[in-house]
C-alpha positions in Angstrom: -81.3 74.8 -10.9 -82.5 72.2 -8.5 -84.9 71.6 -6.3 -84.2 71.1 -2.3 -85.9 69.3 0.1 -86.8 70.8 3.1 -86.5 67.5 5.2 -87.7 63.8 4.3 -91.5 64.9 5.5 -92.9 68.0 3.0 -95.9 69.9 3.6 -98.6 70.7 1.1 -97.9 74.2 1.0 -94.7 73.1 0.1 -95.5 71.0 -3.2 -97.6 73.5 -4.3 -95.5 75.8 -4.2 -92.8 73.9 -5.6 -95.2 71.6 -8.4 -93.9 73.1 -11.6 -90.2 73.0 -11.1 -88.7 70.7 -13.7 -86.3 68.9 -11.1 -89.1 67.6 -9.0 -90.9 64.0 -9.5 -94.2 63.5 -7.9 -95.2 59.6 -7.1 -98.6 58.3 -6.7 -97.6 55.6 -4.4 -101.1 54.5 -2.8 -102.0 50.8 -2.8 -104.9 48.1 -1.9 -105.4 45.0 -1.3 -106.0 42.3 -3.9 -109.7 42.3 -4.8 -110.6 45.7 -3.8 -112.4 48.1 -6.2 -111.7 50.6 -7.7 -107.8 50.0 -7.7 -105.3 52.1 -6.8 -104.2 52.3 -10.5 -108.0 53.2 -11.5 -108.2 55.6 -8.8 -104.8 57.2 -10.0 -106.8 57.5 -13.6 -109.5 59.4 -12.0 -107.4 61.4 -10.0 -104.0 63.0 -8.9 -101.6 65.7 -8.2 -100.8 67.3 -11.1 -97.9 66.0 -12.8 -97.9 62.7 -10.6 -96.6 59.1 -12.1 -98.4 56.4 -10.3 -95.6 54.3 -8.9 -97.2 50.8 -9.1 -96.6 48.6 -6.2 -97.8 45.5 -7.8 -95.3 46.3 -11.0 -92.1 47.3 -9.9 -91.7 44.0 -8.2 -89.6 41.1 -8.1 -92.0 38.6 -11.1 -89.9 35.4 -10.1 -91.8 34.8 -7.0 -95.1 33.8 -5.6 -94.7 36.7 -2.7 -96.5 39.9 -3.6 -94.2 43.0 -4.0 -90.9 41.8 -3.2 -88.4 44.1 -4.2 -87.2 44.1 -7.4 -83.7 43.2 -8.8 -81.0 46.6 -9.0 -81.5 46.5 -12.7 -85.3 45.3 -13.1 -85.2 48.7 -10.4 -83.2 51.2 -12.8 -85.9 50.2 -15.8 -88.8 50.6 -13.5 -87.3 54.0 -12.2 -86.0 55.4 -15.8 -89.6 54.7 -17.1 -91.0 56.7 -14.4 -88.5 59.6 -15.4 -86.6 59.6 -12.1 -82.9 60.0 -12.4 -80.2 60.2 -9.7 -80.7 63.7 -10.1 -84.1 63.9 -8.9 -85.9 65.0 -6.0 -89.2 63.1 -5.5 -92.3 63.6 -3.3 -94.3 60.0 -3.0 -97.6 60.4 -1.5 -100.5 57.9 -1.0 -104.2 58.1 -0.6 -104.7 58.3 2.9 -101.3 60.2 4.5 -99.2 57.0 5.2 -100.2 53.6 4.3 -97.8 52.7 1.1 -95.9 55.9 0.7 -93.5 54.4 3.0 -92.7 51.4 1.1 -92.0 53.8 -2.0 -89.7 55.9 0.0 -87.9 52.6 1.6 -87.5 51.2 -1.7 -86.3 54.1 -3.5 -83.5 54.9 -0.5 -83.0 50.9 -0.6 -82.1 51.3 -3.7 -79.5 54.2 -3.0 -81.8 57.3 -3.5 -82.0 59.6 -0.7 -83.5 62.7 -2.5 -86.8 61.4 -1.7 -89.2 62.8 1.0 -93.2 61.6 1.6 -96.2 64.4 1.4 -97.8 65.1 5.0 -101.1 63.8 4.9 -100.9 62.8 1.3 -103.4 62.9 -1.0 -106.6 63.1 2.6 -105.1 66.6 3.3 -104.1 67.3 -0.5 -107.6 67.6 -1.3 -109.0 68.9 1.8 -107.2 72.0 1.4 -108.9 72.1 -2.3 -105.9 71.9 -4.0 -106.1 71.4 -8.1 -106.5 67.9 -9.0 -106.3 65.9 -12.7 -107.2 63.3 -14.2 -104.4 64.2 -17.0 -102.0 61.5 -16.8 -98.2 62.7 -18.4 -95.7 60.4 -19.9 -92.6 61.1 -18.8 -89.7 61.4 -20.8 -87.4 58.2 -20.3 -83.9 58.7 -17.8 -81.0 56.7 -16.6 -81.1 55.5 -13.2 -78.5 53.7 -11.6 -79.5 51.5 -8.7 -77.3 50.0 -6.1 -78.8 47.8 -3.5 -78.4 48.7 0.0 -78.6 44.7 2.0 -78.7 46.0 5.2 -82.5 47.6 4.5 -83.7 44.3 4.0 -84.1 41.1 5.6 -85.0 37.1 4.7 -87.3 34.7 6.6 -83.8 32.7 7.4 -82.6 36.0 8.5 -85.4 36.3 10.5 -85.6 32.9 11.9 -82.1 32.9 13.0 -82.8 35.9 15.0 -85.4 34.4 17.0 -82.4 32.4 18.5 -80.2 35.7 18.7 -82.4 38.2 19.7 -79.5 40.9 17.9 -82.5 43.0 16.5 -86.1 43.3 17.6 -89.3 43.0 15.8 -92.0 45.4 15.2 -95.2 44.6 13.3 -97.3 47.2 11.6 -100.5 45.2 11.2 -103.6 45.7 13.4 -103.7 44.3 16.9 -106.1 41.7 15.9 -104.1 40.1 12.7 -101.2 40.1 15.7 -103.2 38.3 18.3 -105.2 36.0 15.8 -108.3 37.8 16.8 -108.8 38.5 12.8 -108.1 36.1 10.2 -105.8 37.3 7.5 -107.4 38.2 4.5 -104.7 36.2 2.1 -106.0 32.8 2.4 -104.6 29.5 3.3 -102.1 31.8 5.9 -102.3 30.8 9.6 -102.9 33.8 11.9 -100.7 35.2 14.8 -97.8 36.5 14.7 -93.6 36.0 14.9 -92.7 35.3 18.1 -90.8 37.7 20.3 -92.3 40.6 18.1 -94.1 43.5 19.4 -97.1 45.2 17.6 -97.5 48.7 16.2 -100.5 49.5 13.8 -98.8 51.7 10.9 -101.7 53.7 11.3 -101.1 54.8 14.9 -98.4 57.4 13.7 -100.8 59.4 11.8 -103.7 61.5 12.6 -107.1 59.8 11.6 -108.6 63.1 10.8 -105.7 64.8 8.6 -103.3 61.7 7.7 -101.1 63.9 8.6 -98.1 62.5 10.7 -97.8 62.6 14.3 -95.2 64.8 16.2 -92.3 63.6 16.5 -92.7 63.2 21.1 -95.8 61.3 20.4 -94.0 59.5 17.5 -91.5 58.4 19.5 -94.1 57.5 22.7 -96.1 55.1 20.6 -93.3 53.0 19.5 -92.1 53.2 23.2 -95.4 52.3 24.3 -95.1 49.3 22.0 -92.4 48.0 24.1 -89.4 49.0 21.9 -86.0 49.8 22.7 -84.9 52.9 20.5 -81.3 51.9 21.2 -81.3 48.6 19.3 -81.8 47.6 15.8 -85.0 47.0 14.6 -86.9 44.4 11.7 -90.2 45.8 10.6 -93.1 43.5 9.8 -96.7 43.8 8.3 -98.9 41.5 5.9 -96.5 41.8 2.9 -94.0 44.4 3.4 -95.7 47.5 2.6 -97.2 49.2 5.9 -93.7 47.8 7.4 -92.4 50.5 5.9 -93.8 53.5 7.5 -93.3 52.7 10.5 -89.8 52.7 9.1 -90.3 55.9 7.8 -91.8 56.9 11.5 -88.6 55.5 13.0 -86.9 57.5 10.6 -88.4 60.6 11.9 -87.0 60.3 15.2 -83.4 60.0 14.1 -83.2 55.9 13.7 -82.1 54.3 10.4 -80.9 50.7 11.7 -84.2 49.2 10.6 -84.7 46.4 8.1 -87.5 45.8 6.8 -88.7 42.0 6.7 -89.8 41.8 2.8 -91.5 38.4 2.7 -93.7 39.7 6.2 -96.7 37.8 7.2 -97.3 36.5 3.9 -94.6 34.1 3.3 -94.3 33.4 7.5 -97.6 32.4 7.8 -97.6 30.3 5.4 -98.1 26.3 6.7 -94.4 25.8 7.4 -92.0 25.2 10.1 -92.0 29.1 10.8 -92.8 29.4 14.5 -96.3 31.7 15.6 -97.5 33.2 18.6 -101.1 34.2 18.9 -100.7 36.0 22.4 -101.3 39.9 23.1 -98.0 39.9 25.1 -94.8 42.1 24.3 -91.3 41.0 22.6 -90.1 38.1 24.4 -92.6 35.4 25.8 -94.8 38.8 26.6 -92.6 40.3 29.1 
């Protein structure tokens, strides 16, 4: 008998309630930056959800190019997901360390992928252990499944993709990093990148759709106010940005929340854009295009 989700956002209340059943996959999906200590991985080690499989970022990648974390090819995909016991069959829960940081980009990659049985924990592991629910430092090895991936195009877009829609304008651009990275206030932290950000784009923090207290999400009214706040157009399709195509993704998943799934997310992001190149960059605080 199978497991159902109650929607593509899950309670705590609901995963404990549901931990044990034999149909459900739990993902440690939390992430950091390179050089930061302990790692995600080592923090996984130390701690988790019961029964959770650390879904490494870094890993289930695309090894072919210098950019961080690109996706994956559809098979490199199906290994990475049958070593992780997931099967079409399953019904995963991806959470992250604080509510919604990298969760996203598990849950984009997985439905990018063509697996929409996938839903992220409210307030991830913050609230998880807030509430004093049972935690282990037990790590299982899942038995190994078939998974058949099929690569959904649409979920993702190229810098040439990108560039020609500066001339185009057909979709508009959000980016999830802080306001500073956006305006060149704050240097990246990948060096040799130039700071700023693509022109035309408007700025959204992934962090401003979550509760700094909790990590738990937003509702959906003030969901949808922030991103309208940003100076977005719910009616037209949308490219998410970030650093390197991680926090892009829940504001995806936010955008998702209010009903709207013709969002792309730009993989390469602000690492491979900023690079010294002939990609254009804006530095100023204005919104979409020229500020207006």
């Amino acid at each position: 008998m199978s497991v159902f989700l109650p929607g593509s956002l899950v309670s705590t209340e609901w995963l404990a309630a549901h931990l044990d059943h034999p149909n459900l996959v739990i993902l440690d999906g939390s992430f950091k930056l390179p050089g930061a200590t302990p790692t995600a991985s080592e923090d996984f080690a130390a701690r988790h959800i019961p029964g959770a499989r650390f879904f490494d970022i870094d890993v289930i990648a695309d090894h072919e190019t210098s950019l961080p974390h690109m996706l994956p090819s559809a098979d490199a995909f199906e290994r990475y997901a049958g070593d992780l016991g997931i099967s079409n069959e399953s019904v995963v829960v991806v959470y992250d360390t604080p509510g919604l940081m990298s969760a996203g980009r598990v849950w984009w990659s997985l439905r990018t992928f063509g697996h929409d049985k996938i839903a992220i924990l409210d307030g991830g592991l913050k609230k998880w252990l807030a509430e004093g629910r049972r935690v282990t430092d037990e790590v299982a090895i899942p038995a190994r499944t078939r998974f058949r991936a099929a690569l959904d195009p649409a979920a993702v877009r190229s810098k040439a993709q990108v560039l020609d829609n500066l001339g185009s304008r057909a979709e508009q651009v959000i980016d999830a990093r802080s306001a500073g990275r956006f305006t060149a206030e704050e240097k990246e932290a990948r060096p040799g990148l130039r700071s700023g950000h693509i022109p035309g784009s408007f700025n959204l923090p992934f962090n401003a759709l979550t509760d700094p207290q909790s990590g738990e999400l937003l509702p959906v009214a003030d969901i949808r106010k922030a991103f309208e706040t940003a100076g977005l157009d719910l009616s037209k399709p949308v490219i998410a940005s970030c650093g390197s195509g991680v926090t892009a993704a829940a504001l995806v998943f936010g955008l998702h929340l209010l009903g709207k799934d013709d969002v792309a997310v730009y993989d390469g992001a602000w690492t491979e854009w900023g690079q010294p190149g002939d990609t254009p960059v804006d530095t100023d605080a204005g919104k979409g295009e020229g500020g207006k």
